[in-house]
N, C-alpha and C positions, 0 to 999 in steps of 0.2 A: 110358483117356481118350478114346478112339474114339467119337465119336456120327455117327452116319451122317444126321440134321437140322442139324450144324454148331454149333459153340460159338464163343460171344465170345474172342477173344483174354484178354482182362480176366481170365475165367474159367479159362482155361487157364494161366496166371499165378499164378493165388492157391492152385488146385491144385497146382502144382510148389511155392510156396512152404509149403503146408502141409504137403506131403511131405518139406522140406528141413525143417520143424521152425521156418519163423518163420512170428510172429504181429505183429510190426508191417512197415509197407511202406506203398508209395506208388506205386501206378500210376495212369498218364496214364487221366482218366476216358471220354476219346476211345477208347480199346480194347473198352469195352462196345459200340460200335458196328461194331467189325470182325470178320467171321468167319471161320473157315476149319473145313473137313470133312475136312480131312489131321491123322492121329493126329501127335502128339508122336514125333520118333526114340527109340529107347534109348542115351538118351545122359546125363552128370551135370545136377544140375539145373541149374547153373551155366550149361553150354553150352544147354540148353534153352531158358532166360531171355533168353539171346540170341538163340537163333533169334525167340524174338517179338519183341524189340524191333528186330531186323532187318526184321523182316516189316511190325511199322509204322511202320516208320523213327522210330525211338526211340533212346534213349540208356541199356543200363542199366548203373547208377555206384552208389556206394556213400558213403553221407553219413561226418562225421566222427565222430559217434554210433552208426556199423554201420548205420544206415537201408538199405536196399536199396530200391531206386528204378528207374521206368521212366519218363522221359519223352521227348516228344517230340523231334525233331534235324530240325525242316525248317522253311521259312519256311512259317507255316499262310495259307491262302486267307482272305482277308478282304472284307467286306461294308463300306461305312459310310453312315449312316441319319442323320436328324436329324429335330426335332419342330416343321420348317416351312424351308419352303425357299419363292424367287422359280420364277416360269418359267421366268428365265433361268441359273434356278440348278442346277450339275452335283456333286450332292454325291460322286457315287461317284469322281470324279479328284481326289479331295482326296488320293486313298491313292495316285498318280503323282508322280512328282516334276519332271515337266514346268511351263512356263513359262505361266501363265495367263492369260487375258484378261481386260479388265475394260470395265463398261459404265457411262453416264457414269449420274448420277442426279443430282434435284432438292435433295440431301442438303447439308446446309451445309458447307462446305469440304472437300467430297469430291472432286468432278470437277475435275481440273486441265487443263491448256490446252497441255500438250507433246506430242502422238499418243498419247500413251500409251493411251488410253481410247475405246470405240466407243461410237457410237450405237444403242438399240434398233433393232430392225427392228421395221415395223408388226406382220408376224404372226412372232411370235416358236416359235411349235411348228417343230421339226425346221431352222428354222436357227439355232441359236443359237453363239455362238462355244467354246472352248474355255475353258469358264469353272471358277472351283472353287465353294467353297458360299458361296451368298448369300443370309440368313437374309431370313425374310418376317417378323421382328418386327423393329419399328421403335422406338427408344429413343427420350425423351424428352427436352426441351433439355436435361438435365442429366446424359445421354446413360446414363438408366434405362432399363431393360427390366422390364414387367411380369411377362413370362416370360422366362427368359432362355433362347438357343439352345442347345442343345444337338447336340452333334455327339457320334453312339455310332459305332465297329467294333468289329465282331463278327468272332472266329477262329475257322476250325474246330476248333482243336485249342489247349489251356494253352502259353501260351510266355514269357519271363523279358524285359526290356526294359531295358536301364540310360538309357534316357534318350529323349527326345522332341522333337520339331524341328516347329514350326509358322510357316509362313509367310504372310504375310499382304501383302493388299493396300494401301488407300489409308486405310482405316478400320480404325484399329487399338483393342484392348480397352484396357480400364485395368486390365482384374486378369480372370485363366483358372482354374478350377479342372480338374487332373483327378483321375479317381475308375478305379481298375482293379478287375473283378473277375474272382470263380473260381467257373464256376457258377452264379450268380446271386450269391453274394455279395460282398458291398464288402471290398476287400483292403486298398486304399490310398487317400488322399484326398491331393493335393498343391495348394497353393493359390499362385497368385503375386499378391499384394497392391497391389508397387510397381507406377508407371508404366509403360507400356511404350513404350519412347520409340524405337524401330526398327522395320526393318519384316519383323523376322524374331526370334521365339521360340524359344531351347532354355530347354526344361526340363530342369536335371538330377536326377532320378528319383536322388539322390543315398543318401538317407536308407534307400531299401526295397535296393538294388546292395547298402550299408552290409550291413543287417540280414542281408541271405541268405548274401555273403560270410563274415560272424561266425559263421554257423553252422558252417560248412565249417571256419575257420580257429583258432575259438576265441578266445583270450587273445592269439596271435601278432597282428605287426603285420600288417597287410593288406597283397597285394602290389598292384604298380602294373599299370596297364594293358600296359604293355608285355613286362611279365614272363605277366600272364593270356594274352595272345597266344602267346608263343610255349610256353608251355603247353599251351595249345590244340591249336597245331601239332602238338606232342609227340605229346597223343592223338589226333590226326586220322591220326598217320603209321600209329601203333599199328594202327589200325583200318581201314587202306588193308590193312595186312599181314595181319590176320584175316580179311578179308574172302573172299581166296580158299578160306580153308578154309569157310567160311560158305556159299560157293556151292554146294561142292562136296556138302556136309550136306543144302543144300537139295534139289539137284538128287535125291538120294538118299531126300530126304521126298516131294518129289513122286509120285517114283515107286512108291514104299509105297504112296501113293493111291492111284494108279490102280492097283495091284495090289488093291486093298480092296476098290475100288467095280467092278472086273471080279468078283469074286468073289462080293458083294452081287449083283449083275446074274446071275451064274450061278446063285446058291442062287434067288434070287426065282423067275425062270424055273422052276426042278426045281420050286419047292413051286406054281407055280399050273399046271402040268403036270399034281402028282399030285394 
């Protein structure tokens, strides 16, 4: 398994699994972009499978089908973009959960008259307040949009979400769609219809939590949130406990490398000597 140019993680994955004898699985497609130049220990393939998804902080689990799975276990880094914003608009702290400011506008029963809301400043570059997105398209009095806004984030890495929390300011929607994908492609569409009559949105992402749940559980009743927690916990303790043996493995792979690439280094040297 030794390549002295480095192999994707991904890669060295689907080799132990086709060495173990499976042909279905599911790894995190974020692995094709991780490398390493340290061989694999000698070790079962089982404990192998771990050390990668130790290495990219992964999770590997095993579906209620026998799936053999490797994904992700960390909060991935995120981006968020949208397809028109103000000047005084800060799309990228939509993803904080801080307390935002608001600026007043000519907008019909938008700006209120309690402090709540500031005055632009003439040049608004590089002062602007602690604002979140404030779309540059303007609805119609029947409060149409010809395009409508859109607000995208991007994660480095696949991650699972039961649910979704949007807050808003003094201009509230009448109806949000959201749309999740994998890859490029559309996983989910959820749509909320009714009024929105507060100044604060969850979405409960109910129906897709449902579907992934089902797979794992089957025909059984589903369990509750508070039993998924302390499950969690379960494996989290599990995995506090593995872990020192994990270090220790590791510590022991590393040093095979540099035993390898000392060795690489000596032979290179003899042959451009002789």
């Amino acid at each position: 398994m030794y390549n002295s140019a480095g192999k994707s993680y991904f890669d060295l994955a689907v080799e132990i699994l086709r060495e173990a004898g499976q042909t279905e699985y599911y790894i995190d497609p974020r692995l094709k972009h991780l490398y390493s130049k340290n061989p694999i220990p000698r070790v079962k393939c089982k404990e192998a499978l771990q050390i990668i998804a130790n290495a990219c902080r992964c999770v590997l689990s095993q579906s209620r089908t026998g799936l053999i799975q490797i994904k992700s276990n960390f909060n991935p880094a995120a981006t968020a973009t949208s397809n028109g914003e103000t000047p005084y608009s800060t799309v990228g702290s939509v993803l904080s959960n801080d307390t935002k400011d608001e600026y007043a506008t000519l907008a019909t029963g938008y700006t209120v008259v309690d402090g709540g809301v500031f005055f632009l400043p003439r040049n608004v570059s590089g002062r602007k307040l602690n604002t979140g997105f404030v779309s540059s398209a303007l609805s119609d009095a029947n409060g149409k949009f010809s395009v409508n806004p859109v607000l995208t984030v991007t994660q480095e890495a696949i991650c699972m979400y039961y649910g979704i929390k949007l807050v808003f300011g003094n201009s509230l929607p009448s109806g949000i769609v959201v749309r999740t994908y994998n890859t490029g492609n559309l996983v989910e569409e959820y749509e909320v219809e009714e009024e929105i009559k507060k100044d604060k949105a969850e979405l409960d992402l109910y129906e897709t939590a449902s579907r992934e749940l089902r797979t794992i559980f089957g025909d059984k009743k589903l369990p509750g949130v508070r039993e998924l927690k302390e499950q969690k916990a379960i494996l989290q303790s599990q995995k506090n406990d593995q872990y020192k043996v994990f270090k220790e493995v590791r510590e022991q792979w590393m040093d095979l490398g540099k035993v390898i690439q000392n060795r690489d280094s000596f032979l290179k040297k003899n042959t451009s000597a002789a």
